[in-house]
KEKE-3310 file (N, C-alpha, C; in steps of 0.2 Angstrom, whole numbers, plus 5000, padded with zeros to 4 digits):
npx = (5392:5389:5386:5388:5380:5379:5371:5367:5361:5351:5334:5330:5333:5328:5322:5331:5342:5335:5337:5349:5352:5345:5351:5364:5360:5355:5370:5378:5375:5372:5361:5348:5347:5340:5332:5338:5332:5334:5329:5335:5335:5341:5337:5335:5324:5315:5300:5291:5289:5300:5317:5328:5339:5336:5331:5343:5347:5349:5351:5352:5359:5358:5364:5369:5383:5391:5407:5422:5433:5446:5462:5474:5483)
npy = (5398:5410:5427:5446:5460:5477:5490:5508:5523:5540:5543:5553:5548:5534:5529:5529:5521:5508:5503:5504:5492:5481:5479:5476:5462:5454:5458:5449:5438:5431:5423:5428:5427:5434:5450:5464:5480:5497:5513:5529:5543:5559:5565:5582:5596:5597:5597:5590:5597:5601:5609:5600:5588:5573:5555:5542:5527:5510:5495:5476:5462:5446:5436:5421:5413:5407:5397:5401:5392:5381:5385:5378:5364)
npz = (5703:5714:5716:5719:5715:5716:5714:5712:5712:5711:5716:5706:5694:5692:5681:5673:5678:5681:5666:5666:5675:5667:5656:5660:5667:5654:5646:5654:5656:5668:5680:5690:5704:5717:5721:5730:5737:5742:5749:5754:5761:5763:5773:5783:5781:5771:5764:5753:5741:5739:5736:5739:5734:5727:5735:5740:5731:5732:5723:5725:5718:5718:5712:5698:5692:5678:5686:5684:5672:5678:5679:5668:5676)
capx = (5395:5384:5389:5383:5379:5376:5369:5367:5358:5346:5328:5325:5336:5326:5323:5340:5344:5330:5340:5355:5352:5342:5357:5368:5357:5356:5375:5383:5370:5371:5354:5346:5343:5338:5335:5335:5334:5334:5330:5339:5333:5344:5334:5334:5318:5314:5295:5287:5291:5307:5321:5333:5340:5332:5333:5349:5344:5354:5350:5358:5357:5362:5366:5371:5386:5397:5411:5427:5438:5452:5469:5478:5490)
capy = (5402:5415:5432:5450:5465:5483:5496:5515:5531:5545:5542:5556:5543:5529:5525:5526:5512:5502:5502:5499:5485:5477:5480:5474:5457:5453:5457:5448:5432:5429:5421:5432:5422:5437:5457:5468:5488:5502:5520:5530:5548:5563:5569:5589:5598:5600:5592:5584:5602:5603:5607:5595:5582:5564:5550:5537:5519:5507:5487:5472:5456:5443:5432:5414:5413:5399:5397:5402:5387:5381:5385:5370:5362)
capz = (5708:5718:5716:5720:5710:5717:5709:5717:5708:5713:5713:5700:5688:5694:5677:5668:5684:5678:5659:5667:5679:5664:5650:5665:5665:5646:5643:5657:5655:5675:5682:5692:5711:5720:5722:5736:5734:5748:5746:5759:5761:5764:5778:5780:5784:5766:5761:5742:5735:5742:5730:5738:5728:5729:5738:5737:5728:5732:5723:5727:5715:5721:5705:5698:5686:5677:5687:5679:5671:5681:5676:5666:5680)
cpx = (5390:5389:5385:5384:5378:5375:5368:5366:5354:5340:5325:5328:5333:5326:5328:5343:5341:5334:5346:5358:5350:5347:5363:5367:5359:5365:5379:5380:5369:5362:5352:5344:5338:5339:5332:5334:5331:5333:5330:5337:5338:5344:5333:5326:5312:5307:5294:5290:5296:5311:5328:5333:5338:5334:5337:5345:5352:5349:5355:5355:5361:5360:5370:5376:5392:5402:5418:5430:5443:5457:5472:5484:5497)
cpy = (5408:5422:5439:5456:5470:5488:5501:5520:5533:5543:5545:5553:5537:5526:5524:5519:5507:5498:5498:5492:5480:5474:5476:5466:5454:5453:5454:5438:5427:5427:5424:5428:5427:5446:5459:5476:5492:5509:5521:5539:5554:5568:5576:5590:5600:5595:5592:5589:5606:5603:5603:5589:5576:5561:5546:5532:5513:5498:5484:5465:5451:5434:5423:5414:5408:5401:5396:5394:5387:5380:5375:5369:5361)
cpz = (5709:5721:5716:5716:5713:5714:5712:5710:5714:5713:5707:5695:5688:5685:5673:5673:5681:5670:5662:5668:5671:5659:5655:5663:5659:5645:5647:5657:5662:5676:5691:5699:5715:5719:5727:5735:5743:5745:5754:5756:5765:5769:5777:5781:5776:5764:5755:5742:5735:5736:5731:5734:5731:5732:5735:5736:5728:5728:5723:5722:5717:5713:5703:5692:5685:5681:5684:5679:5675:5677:5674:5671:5675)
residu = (UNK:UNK:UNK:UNK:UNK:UNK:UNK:UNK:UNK:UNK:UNK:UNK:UNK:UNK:UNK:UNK:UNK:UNK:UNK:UNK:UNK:UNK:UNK:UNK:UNK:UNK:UNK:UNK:UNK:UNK:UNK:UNK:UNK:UNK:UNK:UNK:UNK:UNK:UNK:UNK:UNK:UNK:UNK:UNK:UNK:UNK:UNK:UNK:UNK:UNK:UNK:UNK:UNK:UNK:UNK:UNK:UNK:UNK:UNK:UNK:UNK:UNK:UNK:UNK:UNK:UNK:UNK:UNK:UNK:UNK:UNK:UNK:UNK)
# end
């Protein structure tokens, strides 16, 4: 069965997302069909040395996982 997954942090967490998505992966045992990811910017006038907060991360997996059993009739 084909199912999705989103994820969403900061990009100055970029790497704790990385952990999670991964740890995600490994403890759910889903097979990985595809991923998508987006980074979405908070606009504002502020440039590189700006102290606005990061840019939003959104990924999207789009996963393969056993199909649950059917209830005993």
């Amino acid at each position: 069965m084909q199912q999705i997954k989103i994820f969403k942090s900061i990009e100055s967490e970029r790497p704790e997302l990385e952990k999670e998505i991964n740890r995600w992966i490994r403890r759910s045992g889903a097979r990985v069909l595809s991923v998508t990811g987006n980074i979405s910017s908070h606009g504002g006038s502020g440039g590189p040395m700006s102290s606005f907060s990061g840019s939003d991360i959104m990924i999207i997996l789009l996963v393969e996982i056993d199909a649950p059993d059917a209830a005993p009739s």
